[in-house]
C-alpha positions as CSV (number, residue, x, y, z in Angstrom):
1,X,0.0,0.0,0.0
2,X,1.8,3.9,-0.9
3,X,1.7,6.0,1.7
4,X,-1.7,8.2,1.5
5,X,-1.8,11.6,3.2
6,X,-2.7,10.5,6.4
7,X,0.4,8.3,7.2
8,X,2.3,11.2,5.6
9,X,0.6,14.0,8.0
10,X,1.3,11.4,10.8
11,X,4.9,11.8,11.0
12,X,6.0,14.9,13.0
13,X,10.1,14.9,12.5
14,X,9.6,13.8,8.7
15,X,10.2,16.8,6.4
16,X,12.1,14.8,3.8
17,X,9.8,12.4,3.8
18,X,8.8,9.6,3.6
19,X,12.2,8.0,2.9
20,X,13.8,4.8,1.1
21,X,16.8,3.5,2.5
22,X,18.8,2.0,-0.2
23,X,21.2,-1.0,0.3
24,X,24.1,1.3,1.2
25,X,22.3,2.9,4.3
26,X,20.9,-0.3,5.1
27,X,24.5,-2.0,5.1
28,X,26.6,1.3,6.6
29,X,23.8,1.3,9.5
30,X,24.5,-2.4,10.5
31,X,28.4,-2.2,10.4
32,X,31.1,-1.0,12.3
33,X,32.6,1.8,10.4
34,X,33.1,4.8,11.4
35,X,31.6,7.0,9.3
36,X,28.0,4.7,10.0
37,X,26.8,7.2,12.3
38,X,24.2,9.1,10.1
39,X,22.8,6.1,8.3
40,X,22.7,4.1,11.9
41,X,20.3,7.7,12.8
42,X,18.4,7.1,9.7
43,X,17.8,3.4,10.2
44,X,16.9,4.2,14.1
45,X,14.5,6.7,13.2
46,X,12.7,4.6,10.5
47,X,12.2,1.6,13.3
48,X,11.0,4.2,16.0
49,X,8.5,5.4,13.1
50,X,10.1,8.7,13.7
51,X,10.5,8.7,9.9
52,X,8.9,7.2,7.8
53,X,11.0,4.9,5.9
54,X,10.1,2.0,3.0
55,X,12.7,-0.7,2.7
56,X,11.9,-3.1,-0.1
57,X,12.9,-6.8,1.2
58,X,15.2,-7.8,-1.8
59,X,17.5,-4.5,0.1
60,X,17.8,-6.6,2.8
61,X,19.5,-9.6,0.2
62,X,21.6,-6.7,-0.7
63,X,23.1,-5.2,2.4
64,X,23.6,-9.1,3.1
65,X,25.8,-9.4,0.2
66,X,27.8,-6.2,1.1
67,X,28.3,-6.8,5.0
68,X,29.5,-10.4,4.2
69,X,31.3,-9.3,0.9
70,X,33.0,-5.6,1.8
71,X,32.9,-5.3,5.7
72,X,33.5,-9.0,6.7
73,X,30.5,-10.1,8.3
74,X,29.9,-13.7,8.7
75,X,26.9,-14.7,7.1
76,X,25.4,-16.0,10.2
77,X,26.2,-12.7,11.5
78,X,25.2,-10.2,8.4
79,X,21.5,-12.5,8.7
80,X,20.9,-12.1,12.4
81,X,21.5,-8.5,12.1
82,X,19.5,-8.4,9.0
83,X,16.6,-10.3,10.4
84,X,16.2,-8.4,13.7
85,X,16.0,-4.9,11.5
86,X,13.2,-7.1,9.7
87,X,11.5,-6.9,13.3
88,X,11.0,-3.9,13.0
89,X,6.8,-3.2,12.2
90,X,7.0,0.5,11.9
91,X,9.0,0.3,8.7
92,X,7.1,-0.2,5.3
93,X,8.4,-3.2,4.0
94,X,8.0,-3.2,0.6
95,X,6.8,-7.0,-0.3
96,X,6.0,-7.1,-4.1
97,X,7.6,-7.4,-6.9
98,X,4.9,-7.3,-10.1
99,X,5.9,-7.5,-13.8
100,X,4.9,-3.4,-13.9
101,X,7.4,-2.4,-11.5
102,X,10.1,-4.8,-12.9
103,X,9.4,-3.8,-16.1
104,X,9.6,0.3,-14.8
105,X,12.7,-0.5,-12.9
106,X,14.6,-1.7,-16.2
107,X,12.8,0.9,-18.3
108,X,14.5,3.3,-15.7
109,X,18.1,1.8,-15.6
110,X,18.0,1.7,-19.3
111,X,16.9,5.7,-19.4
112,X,19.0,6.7,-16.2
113,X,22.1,4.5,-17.4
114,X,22.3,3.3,-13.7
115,X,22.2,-0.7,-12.3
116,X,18.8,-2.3,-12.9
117,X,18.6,-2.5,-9.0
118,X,18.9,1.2,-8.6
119,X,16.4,1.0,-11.1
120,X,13.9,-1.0,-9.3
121,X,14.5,0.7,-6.1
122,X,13.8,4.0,-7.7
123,X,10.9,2.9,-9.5
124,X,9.5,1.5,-5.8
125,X,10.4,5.0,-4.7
126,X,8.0,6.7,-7.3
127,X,5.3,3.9,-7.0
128,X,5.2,4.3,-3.2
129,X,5.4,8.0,-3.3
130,X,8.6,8.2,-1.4
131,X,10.0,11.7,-1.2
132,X,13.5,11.2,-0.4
133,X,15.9,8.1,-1.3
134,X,18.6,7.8,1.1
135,X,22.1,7.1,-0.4
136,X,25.8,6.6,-0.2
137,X,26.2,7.4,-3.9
138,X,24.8,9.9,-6.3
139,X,23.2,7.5,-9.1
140,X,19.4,8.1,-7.8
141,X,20.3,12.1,-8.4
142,X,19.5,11.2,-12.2
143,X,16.2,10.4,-11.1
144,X,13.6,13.4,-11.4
145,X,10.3,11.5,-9.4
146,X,12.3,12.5,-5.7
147,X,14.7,14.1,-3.8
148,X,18.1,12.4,-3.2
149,X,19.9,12.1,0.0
150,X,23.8,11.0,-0.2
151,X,24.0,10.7,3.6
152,X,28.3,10.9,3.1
153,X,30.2,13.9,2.6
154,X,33.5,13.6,0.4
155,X,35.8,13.4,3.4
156,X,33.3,10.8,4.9
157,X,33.2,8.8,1.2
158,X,37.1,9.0,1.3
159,X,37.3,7.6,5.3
160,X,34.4,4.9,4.4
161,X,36.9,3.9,1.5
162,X,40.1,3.8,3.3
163,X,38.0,1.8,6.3
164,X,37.3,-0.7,3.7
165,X,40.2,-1.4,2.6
166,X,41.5,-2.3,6.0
C-alpha cells in the first residue's frame, strides 16, 4: 500500500519524507565503520517510526551481500542483524515485486544508465510515493520523481573507502 496523506501528515520529525533506504544505508547502519553514524540515525528513526522509511525486502538480500562481501561479516552474523531490523513493524516493508514495476525499474536503468537495482528501487520509490531516497552514492540524483539524499560527505566517502580497505 503507498503511503496516503494521512500516514504522511502522521509523522511529526519527517520533512524529507517519507524515505527509502537504499542497500548502502541499510548496510553502513548495521556495520562497524566509522563514518556509519548518520545512516545508523536514519535506520533508528525509521524503526521508531520517527521517519517514515520503506525498505523493499530484496535491500535486505543486498546489504547481506555487502556486509559479508565488503565489511567481513559472517553470514550467520550479516543475517541475524539483518533479520532483527526485519522486526522492526514500523517500517514499510515493501513486499512485491509485479511485472509493472520490474518492467519500470529496467525501463528506468536503461533511461537513467544506472544498475537495474537502482532502477527498481527508484521505481518502488516513485510507486510508493517516497519523497526522499537515502544514499551513499549519487546515481538516484538522475532520477527526477524525488529528492536524493547522499548521507556521506566527500571526506566521509574518502574515510568509508580507506576503512574498507583495511
Amino acid at each position: 500500500m503507498p503511503f496516503n496523506e494521512a500516514r504522511k501528515s502522521s509523522v511529526m520529525n519527517d520533512a524529507g519524507g517519507p524515505y527509502l533506504f537504499d542497500v548502502g544505508i541499510i548496510a553502513l547502519a548495521h556495520s562497524s565503520a566509522p563514518v556509519r553514524d548518520t545512516a545508523l540515525s536514519y535506520v533508528r528513526d525509521g524503526v521508531t517510526g520517527e521517519i517514515d522509511a520503506v525498505v523493499p525486502y530484496p535491500a535486505l538480500f543486498g546489504a547481506h551481500a555487502v556486509l559479508t562481501t565488503y565489511y567481513g561479516y559472517s553470514n550467520g552474523d550479516a543475517s541475524r542483524l539483518l533479520q532483527n531490523f526485519m522486526d522492526a513493524s514500523r517500517i514499510h516493508w515493501y513486499d512485491r515485486m509485479p511485472q509493472d514495476v520490474v518492467r519500470g525499474g529496467l525501463s528506468r536503468a536503461s533511461e537513467a544508465n544506472v544498475g537495474g537495482w537502482d532502477g527498481y528501487y527508484a521505481q518502488v520509490a516513485i510507486e510508493e510515493g517516497v519523497a526522499t531516497v537515502l544514499t551513499i552514492d549519487d546515481d538516484f540524483e538522475r532520477f527526477d520523481a524525488f529528492e536524493t539524499e547522499v548521507i556521506l560527505s566527500p571526506d566521509e566517502f574518502a574515510e568509508l573507502n580507506s576503512f574498507l580497505k583495511n
